[in-house]
C-alpha positions as CSV (number, residue, x, y, z in Angstrom):
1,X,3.3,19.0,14.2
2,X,5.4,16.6,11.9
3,X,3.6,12.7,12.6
4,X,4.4,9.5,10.8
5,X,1.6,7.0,10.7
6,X,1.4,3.7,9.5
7,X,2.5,5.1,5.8
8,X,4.7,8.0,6.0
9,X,3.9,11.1,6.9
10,X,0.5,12.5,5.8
11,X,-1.6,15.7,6.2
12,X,-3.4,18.3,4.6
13,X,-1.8,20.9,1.9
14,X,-1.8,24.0,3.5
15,X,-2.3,23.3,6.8
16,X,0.5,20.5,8.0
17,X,2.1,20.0,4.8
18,X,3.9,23.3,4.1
19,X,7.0,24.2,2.9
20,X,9.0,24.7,6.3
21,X,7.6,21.8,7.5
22,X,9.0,19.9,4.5
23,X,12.3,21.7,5.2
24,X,12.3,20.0,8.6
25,X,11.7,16.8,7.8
26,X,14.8,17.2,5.0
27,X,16.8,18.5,7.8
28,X,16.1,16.1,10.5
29,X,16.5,13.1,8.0
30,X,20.3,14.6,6.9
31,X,21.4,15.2,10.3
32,X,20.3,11.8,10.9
33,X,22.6,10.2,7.9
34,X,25.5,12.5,9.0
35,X,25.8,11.3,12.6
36,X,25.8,7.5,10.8
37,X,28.1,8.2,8.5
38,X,26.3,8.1,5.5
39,X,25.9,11.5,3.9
40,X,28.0,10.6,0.8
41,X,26.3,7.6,0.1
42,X,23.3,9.5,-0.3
43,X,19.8,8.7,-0.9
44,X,17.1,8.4,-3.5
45,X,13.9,10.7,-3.8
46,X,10.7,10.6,-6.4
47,X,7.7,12.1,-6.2
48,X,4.0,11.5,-7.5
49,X,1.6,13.5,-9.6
50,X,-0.5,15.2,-6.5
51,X,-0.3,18.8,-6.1
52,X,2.8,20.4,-4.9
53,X,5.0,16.7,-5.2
54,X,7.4,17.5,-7.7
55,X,7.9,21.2,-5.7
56,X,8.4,19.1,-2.5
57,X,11.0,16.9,-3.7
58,X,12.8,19.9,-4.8
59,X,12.4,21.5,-1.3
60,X,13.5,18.8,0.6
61,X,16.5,18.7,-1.9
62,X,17.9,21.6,-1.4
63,X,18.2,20.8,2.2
64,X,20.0,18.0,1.7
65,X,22.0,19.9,-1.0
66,X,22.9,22.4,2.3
67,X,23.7,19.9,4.6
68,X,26.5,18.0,2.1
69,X,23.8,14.8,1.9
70,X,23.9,13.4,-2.0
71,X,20.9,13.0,-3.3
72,X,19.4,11.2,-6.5
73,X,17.0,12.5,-7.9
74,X,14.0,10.9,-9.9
75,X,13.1,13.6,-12.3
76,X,9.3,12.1,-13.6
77,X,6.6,11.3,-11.3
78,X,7.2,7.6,-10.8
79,X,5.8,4.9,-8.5
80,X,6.6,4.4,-4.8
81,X,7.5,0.8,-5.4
82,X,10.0,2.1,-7.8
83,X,11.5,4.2,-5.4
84,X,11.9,1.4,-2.9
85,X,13.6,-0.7,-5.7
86,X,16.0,2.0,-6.0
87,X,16.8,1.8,-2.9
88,X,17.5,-1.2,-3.2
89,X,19.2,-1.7,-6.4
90,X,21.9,1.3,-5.8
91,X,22.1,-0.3,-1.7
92,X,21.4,3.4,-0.3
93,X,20.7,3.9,3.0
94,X,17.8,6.1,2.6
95,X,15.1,6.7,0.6
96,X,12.0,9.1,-0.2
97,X,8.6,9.2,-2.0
98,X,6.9,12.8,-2.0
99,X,2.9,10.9,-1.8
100,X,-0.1,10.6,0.0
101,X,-0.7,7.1,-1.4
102,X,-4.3,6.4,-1.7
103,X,-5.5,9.8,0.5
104,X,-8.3,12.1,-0.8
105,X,-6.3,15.0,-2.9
106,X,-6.3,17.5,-0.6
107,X,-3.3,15.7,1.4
108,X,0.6,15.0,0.4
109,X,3.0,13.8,2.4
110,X,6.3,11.8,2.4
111,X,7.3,8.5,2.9
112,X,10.8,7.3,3.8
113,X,12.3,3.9,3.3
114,X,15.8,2.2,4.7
115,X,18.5,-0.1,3.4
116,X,16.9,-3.2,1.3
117,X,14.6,-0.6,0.0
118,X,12.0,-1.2,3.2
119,X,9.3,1.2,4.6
120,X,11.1,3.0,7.6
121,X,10.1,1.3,11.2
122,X,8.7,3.5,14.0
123,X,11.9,3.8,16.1
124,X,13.3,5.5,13.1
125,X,10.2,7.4,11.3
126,X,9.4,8.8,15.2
127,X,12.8,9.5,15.9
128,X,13.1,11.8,13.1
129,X,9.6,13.3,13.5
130,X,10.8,14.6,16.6
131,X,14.1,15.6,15.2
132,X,12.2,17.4,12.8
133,X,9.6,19.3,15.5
134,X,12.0,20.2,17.3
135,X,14.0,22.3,14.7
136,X,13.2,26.0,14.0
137,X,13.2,27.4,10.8
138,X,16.5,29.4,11.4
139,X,18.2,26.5,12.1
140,X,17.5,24.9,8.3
141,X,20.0,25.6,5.3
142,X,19.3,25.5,2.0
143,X,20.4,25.8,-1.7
144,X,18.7,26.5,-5.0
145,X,17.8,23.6,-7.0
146,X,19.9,25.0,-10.1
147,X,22.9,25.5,-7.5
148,X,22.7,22.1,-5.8
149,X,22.6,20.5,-9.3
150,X,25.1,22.0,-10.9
151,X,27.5,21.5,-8.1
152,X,26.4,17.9,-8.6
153,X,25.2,17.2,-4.6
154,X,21.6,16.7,-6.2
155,X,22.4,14.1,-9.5
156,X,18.8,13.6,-11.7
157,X,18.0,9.6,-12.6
158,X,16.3,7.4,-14.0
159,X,15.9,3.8,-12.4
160,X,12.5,2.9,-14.6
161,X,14.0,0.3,-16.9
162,X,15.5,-1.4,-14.2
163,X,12.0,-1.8,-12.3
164,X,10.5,-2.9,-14.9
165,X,13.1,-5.3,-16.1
166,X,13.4,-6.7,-12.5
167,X,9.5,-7.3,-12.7
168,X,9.8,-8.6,-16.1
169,X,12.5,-11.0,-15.4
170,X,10.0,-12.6,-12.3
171,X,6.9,-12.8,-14.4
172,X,6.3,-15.7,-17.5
173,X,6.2,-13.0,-20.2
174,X,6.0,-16.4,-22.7
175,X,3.0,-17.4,-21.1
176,X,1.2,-14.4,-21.5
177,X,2.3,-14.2,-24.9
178,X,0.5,-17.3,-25.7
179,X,-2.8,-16.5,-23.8
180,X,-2.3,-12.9,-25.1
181,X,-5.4,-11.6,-22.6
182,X,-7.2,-8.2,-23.6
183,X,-6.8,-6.0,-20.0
184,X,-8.2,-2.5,-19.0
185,X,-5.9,-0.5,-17.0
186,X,-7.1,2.1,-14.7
187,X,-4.3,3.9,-13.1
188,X,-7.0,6.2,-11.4
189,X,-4.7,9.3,-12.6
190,X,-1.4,8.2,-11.1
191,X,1.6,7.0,-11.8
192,X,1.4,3.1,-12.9
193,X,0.4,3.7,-16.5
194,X,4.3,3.8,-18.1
195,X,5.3,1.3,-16.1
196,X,2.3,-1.4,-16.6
197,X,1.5,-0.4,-20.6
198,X,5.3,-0.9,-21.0
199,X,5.0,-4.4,-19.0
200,X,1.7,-5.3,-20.7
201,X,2.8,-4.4,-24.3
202,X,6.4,-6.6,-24.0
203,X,3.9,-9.4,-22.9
204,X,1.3,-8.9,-26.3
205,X,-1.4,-8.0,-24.1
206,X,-4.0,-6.1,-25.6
207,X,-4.8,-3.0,-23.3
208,X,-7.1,-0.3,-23.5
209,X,-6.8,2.4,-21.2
210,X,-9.5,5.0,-19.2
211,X,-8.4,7.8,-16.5
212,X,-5.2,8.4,-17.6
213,X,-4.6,12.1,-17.7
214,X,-2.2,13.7,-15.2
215,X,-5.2,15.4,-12.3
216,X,-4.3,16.3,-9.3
217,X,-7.9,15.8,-8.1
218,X,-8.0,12.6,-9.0
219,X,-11.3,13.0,-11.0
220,X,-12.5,14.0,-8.2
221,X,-12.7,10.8,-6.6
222,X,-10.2,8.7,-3.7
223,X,-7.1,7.3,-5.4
224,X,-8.1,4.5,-4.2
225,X,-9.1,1.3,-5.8
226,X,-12.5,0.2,-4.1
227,X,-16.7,-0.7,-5.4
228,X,-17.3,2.8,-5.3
229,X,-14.3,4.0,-7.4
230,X,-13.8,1.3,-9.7
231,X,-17.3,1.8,-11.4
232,X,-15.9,3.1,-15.1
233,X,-13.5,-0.1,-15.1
234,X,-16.2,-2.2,-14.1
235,X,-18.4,-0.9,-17.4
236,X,-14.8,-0.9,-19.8
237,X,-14.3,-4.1,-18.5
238,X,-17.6,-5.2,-19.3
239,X,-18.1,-2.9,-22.7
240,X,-14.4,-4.3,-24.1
241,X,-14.9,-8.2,-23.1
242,X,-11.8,-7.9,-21.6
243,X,-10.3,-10.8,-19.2
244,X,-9.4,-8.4,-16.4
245,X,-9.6,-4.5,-15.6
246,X,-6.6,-3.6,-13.4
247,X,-6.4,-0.4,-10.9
248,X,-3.7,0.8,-8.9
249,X,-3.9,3.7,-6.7
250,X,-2.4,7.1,-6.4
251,X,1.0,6.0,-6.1
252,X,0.9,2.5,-7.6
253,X,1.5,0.7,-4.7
254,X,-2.0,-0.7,-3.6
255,X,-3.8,-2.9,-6.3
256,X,-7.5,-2.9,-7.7
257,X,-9.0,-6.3,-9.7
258,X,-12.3,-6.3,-11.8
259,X,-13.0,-10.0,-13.4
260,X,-13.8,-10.7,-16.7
261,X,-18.1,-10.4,-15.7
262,X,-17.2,-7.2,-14.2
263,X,-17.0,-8.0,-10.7
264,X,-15.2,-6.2,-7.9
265,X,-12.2,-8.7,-6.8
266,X,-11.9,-7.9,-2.8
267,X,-8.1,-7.5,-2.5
268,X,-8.5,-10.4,0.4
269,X,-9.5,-12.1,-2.8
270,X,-6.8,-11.6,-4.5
271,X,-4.5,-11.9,-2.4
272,X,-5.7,-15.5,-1.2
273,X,-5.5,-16.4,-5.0
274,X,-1.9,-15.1,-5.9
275,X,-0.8,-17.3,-2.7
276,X,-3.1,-20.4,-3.6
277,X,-1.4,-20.3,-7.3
278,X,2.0,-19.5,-6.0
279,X,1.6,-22.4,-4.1
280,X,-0.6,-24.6,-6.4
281,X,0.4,-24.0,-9.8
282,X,4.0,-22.7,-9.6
283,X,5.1,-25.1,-6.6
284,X,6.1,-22.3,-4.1
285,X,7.4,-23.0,-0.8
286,X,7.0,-20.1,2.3
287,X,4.6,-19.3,4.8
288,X,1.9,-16.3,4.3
289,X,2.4,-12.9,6.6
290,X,-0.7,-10.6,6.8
291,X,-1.9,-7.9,9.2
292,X,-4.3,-8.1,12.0
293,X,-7.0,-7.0,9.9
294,X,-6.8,-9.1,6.7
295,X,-9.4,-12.4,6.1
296,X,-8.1,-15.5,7.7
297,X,-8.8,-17.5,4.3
298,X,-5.3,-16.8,4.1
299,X,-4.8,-19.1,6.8
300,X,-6.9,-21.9,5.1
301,X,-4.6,-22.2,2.1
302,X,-1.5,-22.3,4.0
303,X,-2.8,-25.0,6.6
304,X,-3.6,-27.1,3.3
305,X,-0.3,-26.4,1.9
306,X,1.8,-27.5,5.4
307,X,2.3,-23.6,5.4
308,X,1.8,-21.1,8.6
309,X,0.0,-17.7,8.6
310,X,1.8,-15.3,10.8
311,X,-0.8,-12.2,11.6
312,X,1.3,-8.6,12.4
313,X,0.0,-5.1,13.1
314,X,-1.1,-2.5,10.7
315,X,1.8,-0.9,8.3
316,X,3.1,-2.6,5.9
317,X,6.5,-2.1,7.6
318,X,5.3,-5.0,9.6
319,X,4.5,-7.0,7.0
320,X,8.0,-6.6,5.8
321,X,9.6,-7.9,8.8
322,X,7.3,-10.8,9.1
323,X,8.3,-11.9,5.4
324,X,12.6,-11.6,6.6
325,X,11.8,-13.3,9.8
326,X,10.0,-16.4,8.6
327,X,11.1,-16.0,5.0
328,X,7.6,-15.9,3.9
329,X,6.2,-16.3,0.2
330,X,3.7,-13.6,0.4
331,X,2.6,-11.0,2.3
332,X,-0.7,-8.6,2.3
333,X,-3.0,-6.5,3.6
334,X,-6.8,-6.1,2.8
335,X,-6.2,-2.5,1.7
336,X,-4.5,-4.2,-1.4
337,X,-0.9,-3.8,-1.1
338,X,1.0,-7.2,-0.8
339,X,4.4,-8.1,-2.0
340,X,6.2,-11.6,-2.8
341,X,9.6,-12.9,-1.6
342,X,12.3,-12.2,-3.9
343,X,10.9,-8.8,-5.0
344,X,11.0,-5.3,-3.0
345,X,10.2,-6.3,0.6
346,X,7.1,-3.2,0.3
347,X,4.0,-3.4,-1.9
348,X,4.2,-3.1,-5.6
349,X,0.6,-2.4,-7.5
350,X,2.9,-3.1,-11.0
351,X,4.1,-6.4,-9.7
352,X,0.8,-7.8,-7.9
353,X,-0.9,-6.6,-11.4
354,X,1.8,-8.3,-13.4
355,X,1.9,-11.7,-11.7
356,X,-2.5,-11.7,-12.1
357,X,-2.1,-11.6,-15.5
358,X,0.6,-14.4,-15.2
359,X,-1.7,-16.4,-13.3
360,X,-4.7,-16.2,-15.7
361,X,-2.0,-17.4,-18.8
362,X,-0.6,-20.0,-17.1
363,X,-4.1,-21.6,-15.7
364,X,-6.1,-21.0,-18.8
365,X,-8.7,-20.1,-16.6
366,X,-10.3,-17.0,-15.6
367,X,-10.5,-15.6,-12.2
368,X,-14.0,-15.8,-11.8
369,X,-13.3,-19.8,-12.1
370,X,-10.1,-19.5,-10.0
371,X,-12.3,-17.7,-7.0
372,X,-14.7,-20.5,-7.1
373,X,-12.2,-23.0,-7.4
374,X,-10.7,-21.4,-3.9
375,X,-14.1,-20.8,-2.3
376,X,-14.7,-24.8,-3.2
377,X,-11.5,-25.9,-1.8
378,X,-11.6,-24.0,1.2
379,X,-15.2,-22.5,1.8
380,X,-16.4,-19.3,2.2
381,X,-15.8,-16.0,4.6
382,X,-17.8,-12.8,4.4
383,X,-15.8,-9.1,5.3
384,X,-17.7,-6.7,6.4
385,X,-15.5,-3.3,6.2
386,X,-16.6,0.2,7.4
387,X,-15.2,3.6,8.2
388,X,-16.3,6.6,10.2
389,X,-14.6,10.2,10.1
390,X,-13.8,11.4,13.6
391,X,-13.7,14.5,15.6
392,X,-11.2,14.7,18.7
393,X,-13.8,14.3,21.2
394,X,-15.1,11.3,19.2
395,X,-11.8,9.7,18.9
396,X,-10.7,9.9,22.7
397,X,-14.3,8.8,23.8
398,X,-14.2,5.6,21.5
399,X,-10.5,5.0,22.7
400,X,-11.5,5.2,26.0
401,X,-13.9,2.5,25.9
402,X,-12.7,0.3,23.8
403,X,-8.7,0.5,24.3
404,X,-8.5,1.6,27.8
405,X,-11.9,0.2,29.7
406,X,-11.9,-2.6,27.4
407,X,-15.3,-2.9,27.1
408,X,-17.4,-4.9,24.5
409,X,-20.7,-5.4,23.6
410,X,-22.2,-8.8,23.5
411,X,-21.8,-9.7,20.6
412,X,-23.7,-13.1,20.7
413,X,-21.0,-15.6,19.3
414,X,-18.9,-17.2,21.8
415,X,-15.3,-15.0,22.3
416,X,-12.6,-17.3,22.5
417,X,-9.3,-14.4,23.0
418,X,-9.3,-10.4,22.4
419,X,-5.7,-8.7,21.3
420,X,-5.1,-5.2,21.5
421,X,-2.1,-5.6,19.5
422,X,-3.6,-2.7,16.8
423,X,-6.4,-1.5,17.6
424,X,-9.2,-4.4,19.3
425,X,-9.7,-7.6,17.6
426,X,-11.9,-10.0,19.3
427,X,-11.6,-13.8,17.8
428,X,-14.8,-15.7,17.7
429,X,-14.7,-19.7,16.9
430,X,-16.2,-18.8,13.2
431,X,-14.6,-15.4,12.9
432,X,-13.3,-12.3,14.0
433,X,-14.2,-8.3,14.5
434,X,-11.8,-5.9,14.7
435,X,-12.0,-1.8,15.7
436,X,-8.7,0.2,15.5
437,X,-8.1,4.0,14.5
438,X,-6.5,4.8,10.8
439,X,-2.7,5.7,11.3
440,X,-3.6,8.3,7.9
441,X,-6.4,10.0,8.7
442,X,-9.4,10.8,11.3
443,X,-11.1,8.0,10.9
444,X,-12.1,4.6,12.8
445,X,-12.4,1.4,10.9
446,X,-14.4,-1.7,12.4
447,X,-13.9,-4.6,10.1
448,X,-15.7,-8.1,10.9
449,X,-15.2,-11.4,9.1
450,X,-17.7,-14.4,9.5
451,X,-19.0,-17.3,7.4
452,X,-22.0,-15.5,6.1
453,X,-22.0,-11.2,5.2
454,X,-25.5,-11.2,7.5
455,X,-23.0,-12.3,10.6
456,X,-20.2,-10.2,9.7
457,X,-22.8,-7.1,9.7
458,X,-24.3,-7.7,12.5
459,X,-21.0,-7.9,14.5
460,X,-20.5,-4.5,13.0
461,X,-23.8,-3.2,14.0
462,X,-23.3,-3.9,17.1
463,X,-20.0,-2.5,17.5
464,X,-21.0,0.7,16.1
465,X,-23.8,0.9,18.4
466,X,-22.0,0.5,21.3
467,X,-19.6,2.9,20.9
468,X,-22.5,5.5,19.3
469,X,-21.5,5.1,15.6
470,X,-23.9,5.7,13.1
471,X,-24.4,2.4,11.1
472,X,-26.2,1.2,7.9
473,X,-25.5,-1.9,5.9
């Protein structure tokens, strides 16, 4: 079965991602812009450098190529943000990535975004999963590639300058010119490297690059920017003197920070610092949006600033509307995607990395300082993160107590509310824990945020245990 999560659709090659189910999702989407009117208009598709992406995009073209839907085509692996800017920039109605983001390499999947160049909401990503289950593989038409591009219905482009000029155009490229900073990008094997070494080299950076090759496998490690991936850029960080290493993940749209000692920068961290200099240094205006599972430090800064903090549900979808309902200045998640108004309303790795090294210029001070002068300003608060693969049985038996019993441990901090807006959050005065299932894969993830990492654990700890996880800090 065809099921959008909180990013796209995701699965495993081979098993849910296949061919004809590919096909269906191509279908559903193009009966979709038919009945609105919108075929003609068309929409945008890219693809990333996982196995079988650039063979998906071309499947789910020649669908679209059958059913009279123009489509634009992004012929080079390329960035999901770059694809939403697209979407926006040529106002289509839809949009496409072939990706499984940061997933282990054994998944693909696709993600679809709408007008303004947004992630798809769940009234429309579930309404055309169903669409899509429900078709058989009869009822699907298709052309060859060749054919449909020929007969121009699929047209190849190439929006890259554009991005990039659009993220150039937002970013002081004269103060980093001056500052000149000596960076080491990691773009774990994706698809950031053009973008960012083009951005970084207009700016005079001075870059040096590791895990650049095209591997489906990733190196064998998550695509994702975290302490246990970002090791070699910790080291090249360290080995180069360099004033910050910079990571993005499979598709470039989640962000990874090492500082100039060659510490891991939570993406809480950063986040809370590119909306403390927004607000401090460049004398930005706007309210914060973050999701339900993202440190409340973000709160702090914008109490201090005369700002609000608006918490939404997992997705960055979410996040998106939160930022067009209260016209926010930033908006993040503690998986490191955030985005900042004015630019695509989803996450963009190339931006968030581009407005760091802004931030460093134009302060004259490194980030190690900048985190301290944060935590000084506004004290300190722990997150302690942890995920558990699940079986079915598993799943169900946790959901069962914990979403529909709504029972807790005792936790031993006083609870002043519990929301089971996403998953199970339970506020304490001094913090919060939080236990919700992953929308992209089997798993369960209890996060827990206190004033010191021994509290945070042990509200973990004691989660797990109740609920008969395995735990060890």
């Amino acid at each position: 079965m065809i099921k959008f999560g909180t990013g796209g659709w995701r699965a495993v090659i081979g098993d849910e991602f296949t061919r004809a189910n590919i096909r269906r999702v191509a279908a559903a989407l193009a009966r979709r812009m038919k009945r609105e009117g919108v075929a003609q208009t068309g929409l945008c598709i890219g693809y990333d450098r996982r196995f079988l992406s650039r063979e998906s995009a071309i499947w789910f073209s020649e669908v679209m190529a059958a059913e009279e839907v123009t489509l634009y085509f992004v012929n080079l692996a390329a960035p999901t943000p770059q694809i939403m800017f697209t979407v926006k920039n040529m106002d289509l109605p839809y949009g496409a990535a072939v990706t499984a983001s940061h997933n282990p390499a054994i998944y693909n999947g696709i993600k679809l975004f709408t007008r303004g160049g947004r992630d798809a909401t769940e009234d429309v990503t579930d309404a055309i999963g169903a669409e899509a289950n429900a078709l058989a593989e009869e009822e699907i038409r298709s052309v060859p590639f060749v054919e449909a591009l020929s007969s121009g219905k699929v047209k190849f482009i190439d929006p890259r300058d554009a991005y990039l000029d659009s993220i150039m155009e937002k970013i002081d490229m004269e103060a980093i010119r001056a500052r000149r900073p000596r960076i080491v990008l990691d773009p774990m094997y994706g698809v950031s490297l053009t973008g960012l070494m083009t951005i970084l080299f207009t700016a005079r950076c001075d870059v040096d690059v590791i895990n650049d090759r095209h591997d489906a496998f990733f190196g064998g490690h998550l695509p994702a920017p975290n302490p246990e991936t970002l090791r070699d850029l910790q080291t090249s960080v360290s080995d180069h003197h360099a004033d910050m290493g910079l990571a993005t993940d499979g598709d470039a749209d989640r962000l990874g920070i090492i500082d100039e000692k060659g510490r891991y920068v939570t993406a809480n961290e950063v986040l809370v610092l590119l909306y403390y200099y927004l607000l401090k240094y460049k004398g930005w205006k706007g309210a914060a949006v973050r999701n339900i599972a993202t440190t409340h430090m973000l709160d702090r800064v914008a109490e201090a600033f005369g700002e609000t903090c608006y918490e939404v549900p997992v997705g960055f979808k979410h996040i998106s509307g939160g930022m067009e309902e209260h016209d926010a200045l930033i908006g993040g998640e503690s998986s490191g995607g955030l985005t900042v108004r004015g630019h695509i309303s989803g996450k963009d790795g190339l931006y968030a990395a581009s407005l760091l090294v802004e931030m460093v210029s134009v302060t004259k001070k490194p980030l190690s300082r900048l985190l301290r002068e944060v935590a000084d300003e506004f004290g300190a608060l722990y997150m302690a993160e942890y995920d558990w693969a699940l079986t079915e049985q598993s799943r169900a038996a946790i959901h069962q107590t914990v979403m529909v019993d709504h029972r807790l441990p005792d936790f031993g901090e006083v609870i002043e509310k519990v929301s089971y807006l996403d998953g199970c959050k339970v506020y304490f005065k001094e913090g919060w824990i939080i236990v919700r299932f992953s929308g992209t894969e089997p798993r369960v993830r209890v996060f827990a945020e206190m004033p010191s990492r021994a509290r945070a654990n042990a509200l973990v700890e004691k989660m797990a245990a109740f609920v008969g996880l395995p735990f060890e800090a």
